[in-house]
N, C-alpha and C positions, 0 to 999 in steps of 0.2 A: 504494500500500500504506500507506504512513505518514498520506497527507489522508486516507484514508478513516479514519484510526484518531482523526485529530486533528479530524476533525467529528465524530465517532462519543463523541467524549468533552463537546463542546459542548453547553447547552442545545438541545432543540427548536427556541425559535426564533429561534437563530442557526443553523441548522444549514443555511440554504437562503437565506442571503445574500448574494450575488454578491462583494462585497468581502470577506467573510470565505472564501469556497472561494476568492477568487485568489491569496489572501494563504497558505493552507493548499494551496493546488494550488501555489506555489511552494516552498513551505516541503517539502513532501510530496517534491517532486521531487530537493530539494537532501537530503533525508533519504536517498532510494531510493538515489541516485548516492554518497552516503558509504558506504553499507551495504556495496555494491559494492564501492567498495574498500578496507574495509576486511578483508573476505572473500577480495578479492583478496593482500591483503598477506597475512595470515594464512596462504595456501597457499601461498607460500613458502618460507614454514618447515617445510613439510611435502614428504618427497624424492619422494612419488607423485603431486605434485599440480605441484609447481614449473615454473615457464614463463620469466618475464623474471627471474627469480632464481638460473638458474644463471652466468652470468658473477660475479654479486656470492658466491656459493658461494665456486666455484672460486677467486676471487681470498681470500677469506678461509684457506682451504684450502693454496692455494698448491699448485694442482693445475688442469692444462689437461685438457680432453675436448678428443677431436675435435668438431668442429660438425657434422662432416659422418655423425653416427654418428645413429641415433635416438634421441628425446629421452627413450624411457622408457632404452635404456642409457646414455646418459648422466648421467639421475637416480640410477640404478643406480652407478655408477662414484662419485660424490658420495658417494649412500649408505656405498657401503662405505669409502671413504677417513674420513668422520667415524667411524667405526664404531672403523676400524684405528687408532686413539690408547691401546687400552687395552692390557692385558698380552695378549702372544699366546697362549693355550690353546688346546684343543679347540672350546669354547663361543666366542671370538672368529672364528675361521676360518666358524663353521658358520651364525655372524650374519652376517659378510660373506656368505657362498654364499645366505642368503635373502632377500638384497638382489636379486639376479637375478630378472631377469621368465622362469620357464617354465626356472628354472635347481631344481628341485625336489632337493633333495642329503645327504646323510647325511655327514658325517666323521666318518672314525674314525681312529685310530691302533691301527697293525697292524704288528706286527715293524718297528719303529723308524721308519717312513715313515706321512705322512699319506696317507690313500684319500677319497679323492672318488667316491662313486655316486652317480650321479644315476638319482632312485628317482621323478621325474616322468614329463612325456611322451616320447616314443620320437624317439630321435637328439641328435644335440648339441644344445646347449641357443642359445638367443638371444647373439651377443658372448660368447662362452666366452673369446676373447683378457685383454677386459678381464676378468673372472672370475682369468683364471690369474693375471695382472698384479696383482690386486690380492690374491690370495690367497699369491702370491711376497712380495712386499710385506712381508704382516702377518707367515708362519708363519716361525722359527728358520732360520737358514741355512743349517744342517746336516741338515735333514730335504730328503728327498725326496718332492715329493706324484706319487700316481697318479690317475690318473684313467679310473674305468669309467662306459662310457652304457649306457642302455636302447635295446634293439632288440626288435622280434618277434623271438620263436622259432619255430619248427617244430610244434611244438604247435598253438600259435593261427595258426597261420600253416593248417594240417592244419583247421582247424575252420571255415573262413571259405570265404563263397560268390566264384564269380569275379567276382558284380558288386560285394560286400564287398571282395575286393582292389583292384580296379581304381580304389574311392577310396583307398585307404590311399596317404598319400606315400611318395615313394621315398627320400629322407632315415629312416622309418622301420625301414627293411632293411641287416643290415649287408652290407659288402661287402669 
């Protein structure tokens, strides 16, 4: 990518000189390999992209994940621990809950107690543990949070062929 840009910029006729492409075919290569990582680094910084950067997180943080958890909740778990620094509100709680992958949620406060719906896909959501853990965490300690899922209803449940149910998961259905 980079030789071709750096003969592409050369006169005509040096463009096709053997000691000039090897010198631009190293030079190229040592470009391509930095580009790399510095794009690499870059997504570290960023909690939907990170890979070898969650230990260095966590240790800044001064916060363990499990290892053994998946790596998007654990980016998730980072997520919201940076998040939970600022004043607790409504708007803080409702950043942390959009940290979760497939954790789709509405907060509200409702006769003295925070509500949790979850207003995305049908059933509990991906790590709801860490979710509650870290929304215990951030919200006052005299409130109580609840928490409502989505499930079919009977309605759409009444509308759907047997071979339409038969994919539906069974996590979808309450029980």
């Amino acid at each position: 990518m980079f030789k071709d840009e750096l003969i592409n910029n050369l006169h005509e006729l040096y463009r096709n000189d053997p000691y000039i492409n090897s010198i631009f075919n190293a030079t190229g290569i040592t470009m391509d390999n930095l580009a790399e990582n510095i794009q690499d680094v870059l997504n570290q910084y960023d909690f939907t992209k990170m890979t070898w950067g969650i230990p260095i997180m966590e240790k800044i943080l001064d916060f363990k994940t499990n290892s053994n958890t998946p790596i998007e909740d654990r980016r998730a778990q980072l997520e919201a621990r940076w998040k939970s620094n600022g004043k607790s509100d409504i708007y803080l709680l409702q950043s942390l809950a959009n940290s979760w992958k497939n954790g789709d949620c509405k907060i509200s406060f409702v006769n003295g107690k925070i509500q949790v719906q979850f207003i995305g896909e049908y059933g509990v959501p991906n790590d709801l543990d860490g979710l509650k853990k870290a929304l215990d965490k951030a919200k006052p300690a005299h409130l109580a949070i609840l928490y409502s899922f989505r499930y079919l209803t009977i309605s759409e449940v009444e509308n759907m062929t047997i071979t339409q149910l038969e994919q539906v998961p069974m996590n979808n259905f309450a029980f």
